[in-house]
C-alpha positions as semicolon CSV with decimal commas, in nm:
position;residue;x (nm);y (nm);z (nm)
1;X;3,664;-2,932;0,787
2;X;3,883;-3,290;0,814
3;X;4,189;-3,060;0,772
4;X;4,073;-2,850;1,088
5;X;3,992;-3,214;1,285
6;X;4,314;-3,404;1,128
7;X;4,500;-3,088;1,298
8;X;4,318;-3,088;1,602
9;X;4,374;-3,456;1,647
10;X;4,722;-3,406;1,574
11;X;4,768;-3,178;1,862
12;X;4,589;-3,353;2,129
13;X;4,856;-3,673;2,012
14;X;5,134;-3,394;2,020
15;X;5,019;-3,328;2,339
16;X;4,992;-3,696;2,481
17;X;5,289;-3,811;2,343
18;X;5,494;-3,547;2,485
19;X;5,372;-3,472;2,852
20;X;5,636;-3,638;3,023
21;X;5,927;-3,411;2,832
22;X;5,664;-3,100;2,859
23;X;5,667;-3,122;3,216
24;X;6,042;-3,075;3,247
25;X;5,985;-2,748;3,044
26;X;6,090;-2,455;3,262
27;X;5,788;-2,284;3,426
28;X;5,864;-1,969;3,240
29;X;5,888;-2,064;2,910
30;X;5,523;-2,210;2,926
31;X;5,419;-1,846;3,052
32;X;5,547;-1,704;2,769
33;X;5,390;-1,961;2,465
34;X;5,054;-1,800;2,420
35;X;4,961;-2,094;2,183
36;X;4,754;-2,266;2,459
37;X;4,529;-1,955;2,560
38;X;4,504;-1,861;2,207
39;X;4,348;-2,201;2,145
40;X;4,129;-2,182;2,408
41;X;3,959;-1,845;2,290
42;X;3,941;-1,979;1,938
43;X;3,684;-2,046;1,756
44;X;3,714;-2,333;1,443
45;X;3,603;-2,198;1,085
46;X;3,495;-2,451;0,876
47;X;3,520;-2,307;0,528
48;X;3,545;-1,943;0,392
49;X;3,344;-2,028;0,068
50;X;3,006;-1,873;0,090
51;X;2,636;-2,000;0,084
52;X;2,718;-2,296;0,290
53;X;2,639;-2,420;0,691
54;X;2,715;-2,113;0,881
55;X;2,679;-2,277;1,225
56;X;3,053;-2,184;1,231
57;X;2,930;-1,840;1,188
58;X;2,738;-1,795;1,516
59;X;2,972;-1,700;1,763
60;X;3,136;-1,414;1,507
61;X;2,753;-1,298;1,479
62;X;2,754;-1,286;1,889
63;X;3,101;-1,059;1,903
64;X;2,999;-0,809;1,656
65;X;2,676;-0,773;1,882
66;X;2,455;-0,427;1,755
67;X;2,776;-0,252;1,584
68;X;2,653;-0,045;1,294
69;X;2,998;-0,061;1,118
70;X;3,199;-0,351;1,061
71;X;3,527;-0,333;0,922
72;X;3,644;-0,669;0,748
73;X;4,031;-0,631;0,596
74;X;4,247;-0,828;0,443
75;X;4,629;-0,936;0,455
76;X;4,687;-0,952;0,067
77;X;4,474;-0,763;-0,212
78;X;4,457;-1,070;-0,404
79;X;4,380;-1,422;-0,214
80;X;4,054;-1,602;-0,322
81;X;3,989;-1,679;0,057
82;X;3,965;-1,333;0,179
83;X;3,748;-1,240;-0,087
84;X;3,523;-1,582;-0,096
85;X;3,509;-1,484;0,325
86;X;3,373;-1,149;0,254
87;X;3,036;-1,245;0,037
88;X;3,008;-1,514;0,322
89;X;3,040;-1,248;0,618
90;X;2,832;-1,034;0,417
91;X;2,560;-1,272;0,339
92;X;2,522;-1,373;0,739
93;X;2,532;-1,023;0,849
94;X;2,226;-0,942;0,623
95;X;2,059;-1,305;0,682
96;X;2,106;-1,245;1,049
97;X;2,236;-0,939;1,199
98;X;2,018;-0,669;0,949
99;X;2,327;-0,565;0,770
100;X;2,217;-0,336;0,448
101;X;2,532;-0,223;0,246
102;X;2,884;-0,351;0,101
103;X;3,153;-0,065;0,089
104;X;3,432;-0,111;-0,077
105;X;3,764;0,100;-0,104
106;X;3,679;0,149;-0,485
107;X;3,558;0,499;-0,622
108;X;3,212;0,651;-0,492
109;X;3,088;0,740;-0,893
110;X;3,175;0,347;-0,957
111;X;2,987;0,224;-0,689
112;X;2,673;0,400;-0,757
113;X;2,678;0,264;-1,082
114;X;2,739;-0,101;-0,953
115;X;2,451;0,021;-0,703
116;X;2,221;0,095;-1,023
117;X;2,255;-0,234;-1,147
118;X;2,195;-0,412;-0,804
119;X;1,908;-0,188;-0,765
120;X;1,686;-0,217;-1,080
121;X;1,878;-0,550;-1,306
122;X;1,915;-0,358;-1,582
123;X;2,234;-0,447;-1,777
124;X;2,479;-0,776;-1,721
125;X;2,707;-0,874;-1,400
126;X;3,005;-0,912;-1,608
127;X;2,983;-0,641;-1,790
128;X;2,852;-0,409;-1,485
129;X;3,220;-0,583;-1,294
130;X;3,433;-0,524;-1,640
131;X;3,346;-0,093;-1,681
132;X;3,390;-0,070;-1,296
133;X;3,629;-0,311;-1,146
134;X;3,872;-0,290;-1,487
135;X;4,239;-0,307;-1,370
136;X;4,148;-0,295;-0,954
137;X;4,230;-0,564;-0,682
138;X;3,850;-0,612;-0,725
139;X;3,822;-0,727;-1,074
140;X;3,818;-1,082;-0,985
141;X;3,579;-1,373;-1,024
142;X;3,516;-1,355;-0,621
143;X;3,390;-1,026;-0,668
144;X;3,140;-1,124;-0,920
145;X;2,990;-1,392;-0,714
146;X;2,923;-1,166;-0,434
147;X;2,773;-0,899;-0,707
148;X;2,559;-1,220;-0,813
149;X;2,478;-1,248;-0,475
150;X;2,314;-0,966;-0,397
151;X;2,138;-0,894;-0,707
152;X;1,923;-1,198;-0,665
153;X;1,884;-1,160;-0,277
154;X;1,729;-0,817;-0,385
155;X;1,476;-0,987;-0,642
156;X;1,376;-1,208;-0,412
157;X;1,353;-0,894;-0,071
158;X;1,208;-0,579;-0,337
159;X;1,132;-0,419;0,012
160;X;1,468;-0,473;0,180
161;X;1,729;-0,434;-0,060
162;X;2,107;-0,436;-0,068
163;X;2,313;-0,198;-0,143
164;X;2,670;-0,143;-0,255
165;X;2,866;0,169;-0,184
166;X;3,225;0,288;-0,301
167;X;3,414;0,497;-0,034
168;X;3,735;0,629;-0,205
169;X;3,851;0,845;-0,370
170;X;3,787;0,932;-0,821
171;X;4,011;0,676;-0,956
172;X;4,131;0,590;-1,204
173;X;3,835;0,837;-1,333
174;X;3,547;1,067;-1,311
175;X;3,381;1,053;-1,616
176;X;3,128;1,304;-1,769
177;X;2,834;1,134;-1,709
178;X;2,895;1,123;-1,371
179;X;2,973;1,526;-1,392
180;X;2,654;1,535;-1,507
181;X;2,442;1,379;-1,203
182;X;2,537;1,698;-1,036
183;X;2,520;1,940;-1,356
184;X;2,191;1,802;-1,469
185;X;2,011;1,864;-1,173
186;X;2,140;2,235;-1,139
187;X;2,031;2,276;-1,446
188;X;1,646;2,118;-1,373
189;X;1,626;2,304;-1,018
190;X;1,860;2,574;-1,042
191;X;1,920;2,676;-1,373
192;X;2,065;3,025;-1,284
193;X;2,387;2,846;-1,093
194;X;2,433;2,653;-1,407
195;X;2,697;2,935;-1,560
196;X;2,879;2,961;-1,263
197;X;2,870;2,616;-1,202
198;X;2,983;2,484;-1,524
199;X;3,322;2,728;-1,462
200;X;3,385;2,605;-1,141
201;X;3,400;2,250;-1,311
202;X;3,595;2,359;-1,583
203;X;3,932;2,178;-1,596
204;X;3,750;1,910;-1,430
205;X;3,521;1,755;-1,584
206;X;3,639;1,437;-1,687
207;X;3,893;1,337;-1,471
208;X;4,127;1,110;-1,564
209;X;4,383;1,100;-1,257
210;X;4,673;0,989;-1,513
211;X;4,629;1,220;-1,699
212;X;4,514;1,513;-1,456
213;X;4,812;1,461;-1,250
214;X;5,064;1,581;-1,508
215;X;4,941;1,911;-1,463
216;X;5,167;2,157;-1,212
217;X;5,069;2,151;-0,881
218;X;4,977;2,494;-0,858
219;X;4,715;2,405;-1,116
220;X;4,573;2,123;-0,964
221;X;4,570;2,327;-0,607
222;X;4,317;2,642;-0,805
223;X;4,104;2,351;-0,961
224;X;4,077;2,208;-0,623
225;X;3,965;2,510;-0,491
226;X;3,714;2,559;-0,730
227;X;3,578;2,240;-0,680
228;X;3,559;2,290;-0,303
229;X;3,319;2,624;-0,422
230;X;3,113;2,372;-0,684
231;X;3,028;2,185;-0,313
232;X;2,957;2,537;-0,185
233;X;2,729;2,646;-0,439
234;X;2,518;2,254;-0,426
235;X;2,519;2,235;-0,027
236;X;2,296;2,555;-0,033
237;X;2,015;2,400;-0,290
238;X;1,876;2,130;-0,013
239;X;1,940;1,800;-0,200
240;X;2,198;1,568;0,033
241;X;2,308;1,308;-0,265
242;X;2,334;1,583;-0,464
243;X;2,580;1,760;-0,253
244;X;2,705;1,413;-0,148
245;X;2,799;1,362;-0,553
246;X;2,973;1,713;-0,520
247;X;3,155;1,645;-0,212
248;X;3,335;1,358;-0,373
249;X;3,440;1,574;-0,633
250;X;3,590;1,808;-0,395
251;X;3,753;1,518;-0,187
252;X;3,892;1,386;-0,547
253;X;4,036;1,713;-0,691
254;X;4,227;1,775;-0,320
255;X;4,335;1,405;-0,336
256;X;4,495;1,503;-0,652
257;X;4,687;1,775;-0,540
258;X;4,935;1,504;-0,432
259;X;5,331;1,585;-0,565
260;X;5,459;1,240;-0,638
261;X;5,802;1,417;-0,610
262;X;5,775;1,551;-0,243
263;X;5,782;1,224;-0,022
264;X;5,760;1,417;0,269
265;X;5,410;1,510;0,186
266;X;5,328;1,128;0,115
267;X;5,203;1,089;0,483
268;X;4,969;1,370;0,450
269;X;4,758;1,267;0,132
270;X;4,772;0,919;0,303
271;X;4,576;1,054;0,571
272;X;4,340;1,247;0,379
273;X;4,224;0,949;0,171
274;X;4,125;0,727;0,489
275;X;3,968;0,996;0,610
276;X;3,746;1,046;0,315
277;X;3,686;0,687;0,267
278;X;3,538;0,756;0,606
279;X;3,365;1,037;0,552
280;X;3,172;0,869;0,309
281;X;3,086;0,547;0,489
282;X;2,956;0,778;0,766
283;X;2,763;0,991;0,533
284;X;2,594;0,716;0,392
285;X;2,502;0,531;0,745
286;X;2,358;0,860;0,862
287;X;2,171;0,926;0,534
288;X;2,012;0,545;0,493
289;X;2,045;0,401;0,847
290;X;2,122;0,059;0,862
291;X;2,441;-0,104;0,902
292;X;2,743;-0,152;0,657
293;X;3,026;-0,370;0,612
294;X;3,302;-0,202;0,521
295;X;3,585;-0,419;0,290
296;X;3,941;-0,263;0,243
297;X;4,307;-0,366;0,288
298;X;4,411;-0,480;0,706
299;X;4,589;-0,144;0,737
300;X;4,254;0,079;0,669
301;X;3,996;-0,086;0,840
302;X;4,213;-0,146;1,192
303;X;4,206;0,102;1,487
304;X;4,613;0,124;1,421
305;X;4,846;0,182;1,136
306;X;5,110;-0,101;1,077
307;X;5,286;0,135;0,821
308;X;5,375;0,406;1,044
309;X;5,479;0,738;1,010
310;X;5,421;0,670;0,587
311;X;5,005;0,588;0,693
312;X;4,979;0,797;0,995
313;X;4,593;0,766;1,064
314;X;4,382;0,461;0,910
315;X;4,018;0,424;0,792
316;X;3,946;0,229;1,106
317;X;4,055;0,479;1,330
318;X;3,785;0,748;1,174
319;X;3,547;0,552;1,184
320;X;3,583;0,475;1,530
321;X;3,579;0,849;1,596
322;X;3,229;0,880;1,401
323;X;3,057;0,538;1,559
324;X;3,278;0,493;1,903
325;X;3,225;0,137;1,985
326;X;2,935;0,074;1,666
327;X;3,230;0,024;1,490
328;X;3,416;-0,277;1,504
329;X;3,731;-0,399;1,304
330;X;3,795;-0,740;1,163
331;X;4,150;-0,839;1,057
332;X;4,274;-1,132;0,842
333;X;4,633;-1,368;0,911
334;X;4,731;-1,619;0,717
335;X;5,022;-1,878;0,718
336;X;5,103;-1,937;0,418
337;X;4,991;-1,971;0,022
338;X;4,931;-1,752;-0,287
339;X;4,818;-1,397;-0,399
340;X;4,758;-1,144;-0,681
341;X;4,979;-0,841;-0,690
342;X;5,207;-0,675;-0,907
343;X;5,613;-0,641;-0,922
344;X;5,727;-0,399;-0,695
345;X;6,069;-0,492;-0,867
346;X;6,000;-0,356;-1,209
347;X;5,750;-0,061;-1,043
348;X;5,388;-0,240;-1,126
349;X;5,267;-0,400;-1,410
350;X;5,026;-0,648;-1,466
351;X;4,907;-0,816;-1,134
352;X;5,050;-1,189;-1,130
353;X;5,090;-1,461;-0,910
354;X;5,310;-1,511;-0,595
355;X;5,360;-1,720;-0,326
356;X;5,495;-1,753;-0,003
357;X;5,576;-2,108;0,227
358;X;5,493;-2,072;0,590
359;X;5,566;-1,769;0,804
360;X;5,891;-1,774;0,996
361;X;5,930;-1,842;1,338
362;X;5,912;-1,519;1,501
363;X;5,609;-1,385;1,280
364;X;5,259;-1,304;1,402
365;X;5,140;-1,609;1,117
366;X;5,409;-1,865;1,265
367;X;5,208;-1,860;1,642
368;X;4,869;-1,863;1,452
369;X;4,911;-2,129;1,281
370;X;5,014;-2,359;1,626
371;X;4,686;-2,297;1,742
372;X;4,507;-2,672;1,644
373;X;4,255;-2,530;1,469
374;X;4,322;-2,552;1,060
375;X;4,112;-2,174;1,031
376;X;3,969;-1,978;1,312
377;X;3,886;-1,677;1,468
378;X;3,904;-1,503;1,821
379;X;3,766;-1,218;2,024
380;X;4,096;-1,003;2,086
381;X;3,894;-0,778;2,358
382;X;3,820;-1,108;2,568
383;X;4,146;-1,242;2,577
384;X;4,326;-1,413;2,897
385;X;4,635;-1,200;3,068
386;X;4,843;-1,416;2,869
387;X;4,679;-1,404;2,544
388;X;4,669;-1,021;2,545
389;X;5,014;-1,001;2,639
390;X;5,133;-1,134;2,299
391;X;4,790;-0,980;2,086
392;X;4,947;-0,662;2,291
393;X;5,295;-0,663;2,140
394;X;5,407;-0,593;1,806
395;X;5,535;-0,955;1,610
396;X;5,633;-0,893;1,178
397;X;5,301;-0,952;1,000
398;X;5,225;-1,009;0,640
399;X;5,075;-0,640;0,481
400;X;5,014;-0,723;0,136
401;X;4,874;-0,462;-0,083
402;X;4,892;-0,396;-0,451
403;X;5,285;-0,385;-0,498
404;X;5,538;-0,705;-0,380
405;X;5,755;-0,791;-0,241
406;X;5,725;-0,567;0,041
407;X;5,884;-0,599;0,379
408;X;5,688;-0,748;0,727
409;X;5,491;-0,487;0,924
410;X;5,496;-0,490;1,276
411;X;5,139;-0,560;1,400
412;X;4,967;-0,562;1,743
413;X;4,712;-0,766;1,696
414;X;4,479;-0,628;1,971
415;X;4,566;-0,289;1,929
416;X;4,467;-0,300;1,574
417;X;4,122;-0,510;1,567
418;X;3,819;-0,628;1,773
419;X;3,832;-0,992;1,594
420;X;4,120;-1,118;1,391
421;X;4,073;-1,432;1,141
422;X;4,320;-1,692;1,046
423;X;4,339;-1,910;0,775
424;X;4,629;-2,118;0,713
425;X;4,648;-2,139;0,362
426;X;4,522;-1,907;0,062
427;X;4,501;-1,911;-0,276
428;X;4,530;-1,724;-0,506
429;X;4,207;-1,505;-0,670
430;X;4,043;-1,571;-0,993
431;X;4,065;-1,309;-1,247
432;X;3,765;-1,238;-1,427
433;X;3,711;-1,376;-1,733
């Protein structure tokens, strides 16, 4: 908060200090500086750490309004204040704004065990994060908190509970146990599919992607068939998380059909996973009512891919086909400071620590940061003529994912999200330990 005021304060003597040489600035080039209109349409954020005053909070409550989805990204997969933001989004959405469910872009058979624990206690945070979260973005000390978080907000509401939901795709694995949520009940209700059930799976069941991707690709194309029959076979026996469990099976075992090899299919398999991690975010609103917040990367929960023609069609952009305007996207900016990723140089690796000084000139960040507000955020869809002229445009914007360096994407802003966030400075995440 006295960085925010020391800024503002800064800017208002900026702005005294230098009227007489600003008014000798030609007309036009004032036109074109949307810092001013930005800053009027801002709104401060005092901190991003959760389970503090949320007064700051309000106004972001009064733009989402009655939307049933909300999409909340991210500009690196590994920045403590993204993640730290999220459990405090989260918390004031189901404080004030009836909010019911945490997605995440992490495997549907992982979150329903994450789900099992937040549900009935049984078992230990850590070691709920560590079989889950193992070797993900998400296996980070941020990530516990919020877990922490919601477990105890459910002890203390045993009639309104929380829930957490995984919306991508089987990996790293499908494991047998999970197999068996779908096999087991076959063989309680419908023990005469069992046979033909069990060789529809075969091949299958486990899955480890690693491994199960070294097979040919004519292999992996039967198997997906088969699996696409398994869903077949459960979507006729009347049980909808039943054939929801199958489903992601099927959406898995076509996932994996992917030929590393054949970049030109790249685009399509890109595709086909934000569409699933759609399909399940949808299926799971309809099914439970409610509303969700939905956490992934900047370029799946906006309207618009950055990464175009490699991610054709994003998250974001189904969803707003299922929910029209009950879904609204959130995107994060931020100036400068430090992440988790790992060496695109050497192809991957452990995640480790980078950093990056401030943005250039010419980068989305660089007329951020000039607003005087430390951190804010702003309504894109209410902006002035001159504000949406430059949230309009594409500027070079920081797309972070799991893999860096990686080059600037070209962004527009208001094209992309309902709300965008700013921060000036991250950190970056604490591993788990």
């Amino acid at each position: 908060m006295a960085h925010t005021r020391r800024k503002v304060l800064a800017a208002v003597l900026a702005a005294s200090l230098l009227a007489p040489a600003a008014a000798q600035a030609a007309p036009a080039d004032r036109q074109r500086d949307p810092v001013q209109a930005l800053e009027q349409m801002a709104h401060p954020l005092w901190s991003t750490e959760p389970g503090r005053f949320t007064g700051d909070l309000r106004a972001l409550g009064e733009m989402i309004g009655e939307a049933k989805v909300v999409g909340l990204g991210e500009a690196t997969h590994g920045s403590h204040e993204f993640f730290a933001m999220k459990e405090r989004v989260f918390r004031y959405l189901v404080e004030h704004k009836g909010f019911t469910a945490f997605a995440l872009e992490m495997s549907w058979s992982a979150g329903l065990k994450i789900d099992e624990y937040l549900q009935t206690g049984v078992g230990d945070v850590r070691e709920v994060a560590a079989k889950n979260l193992a070797g993900s973005p998400w296996d980070r000390e941020e990530f516990v908190s919020l877990l922490k978080w919601m477990r105890a907000y459910n002890q203390a509401h045993p009639g309104r509970t929380v829930h957490f939901v995984g919306d991508d795709v089987g990996a790293p694995a499908v494991d047998d146990e999970f197999f068996e949520r779908i096999t087991g009940f076959v063989r309680r209700e419908h023990p005469e599919a069992l046979p033909k059930l069990t060789e529809l799976y075969a091949g299958l069941r486990p899955l480890d992607a690693f491994t199960y991707v070294r097979k040919p690709v004519a292999e992996r194309r039967q198997l997906a068939g088969k699996a696409r029959q398994a869903l077949e076979l459960i979507s006729g026996m009347r049980d909808a998380s039943v054939e929801q469990n199958a489903r992601f099976i099927a959406q898995t075992a076509e996932f994996l059909t992917i030929d590393p090899e054949d970049k030109a299919t790249l685009p399509e398999f890109m595709r086909l996973r934000d569409r699933v991690m759609a399909q399940n975010v949808e299926w799971w609103q309809r099914r439970f009512g409610g509303k969700v917040l939905v956490s992934a990367h900047n370029n799946h929960v906006a309207y618009l891919s950055s990464d175009y023609p490699v991610h054709p069609e994003t998250q974001g952009s189904f969803l707003r086909t299922a929910f029209g305007k009950d879904y609204l996207p959130i995107g994060f900016t931020f100036d400068r400071g430090s992440f988790l990723s790992t060496n695109q140089a050497v192809g991957g690796g452990d995640w480790e620590k980078f950093t990056v000084g401030a943005a250039a000139p010419d980068t989305a960040e660089a007329t951020l940061d000039r607003v005087g507000y430390e951190d804010f955020y702003l309504d894109v869809r209410t902006a002035s003529a001159r504000a949406r002229a430059w949230l309009d445009a594409p500027h070079p914007t920081k797309s972070i994912g799991t893999q860096y360096p990686v080059p600037l994407e070209d962004v527009k802003l208001a094209k992309s999200f309902d709300i965008v966030i700013h921060l000036h400075d991250v950190r970056a995440a604490a591993k788990r330990s």
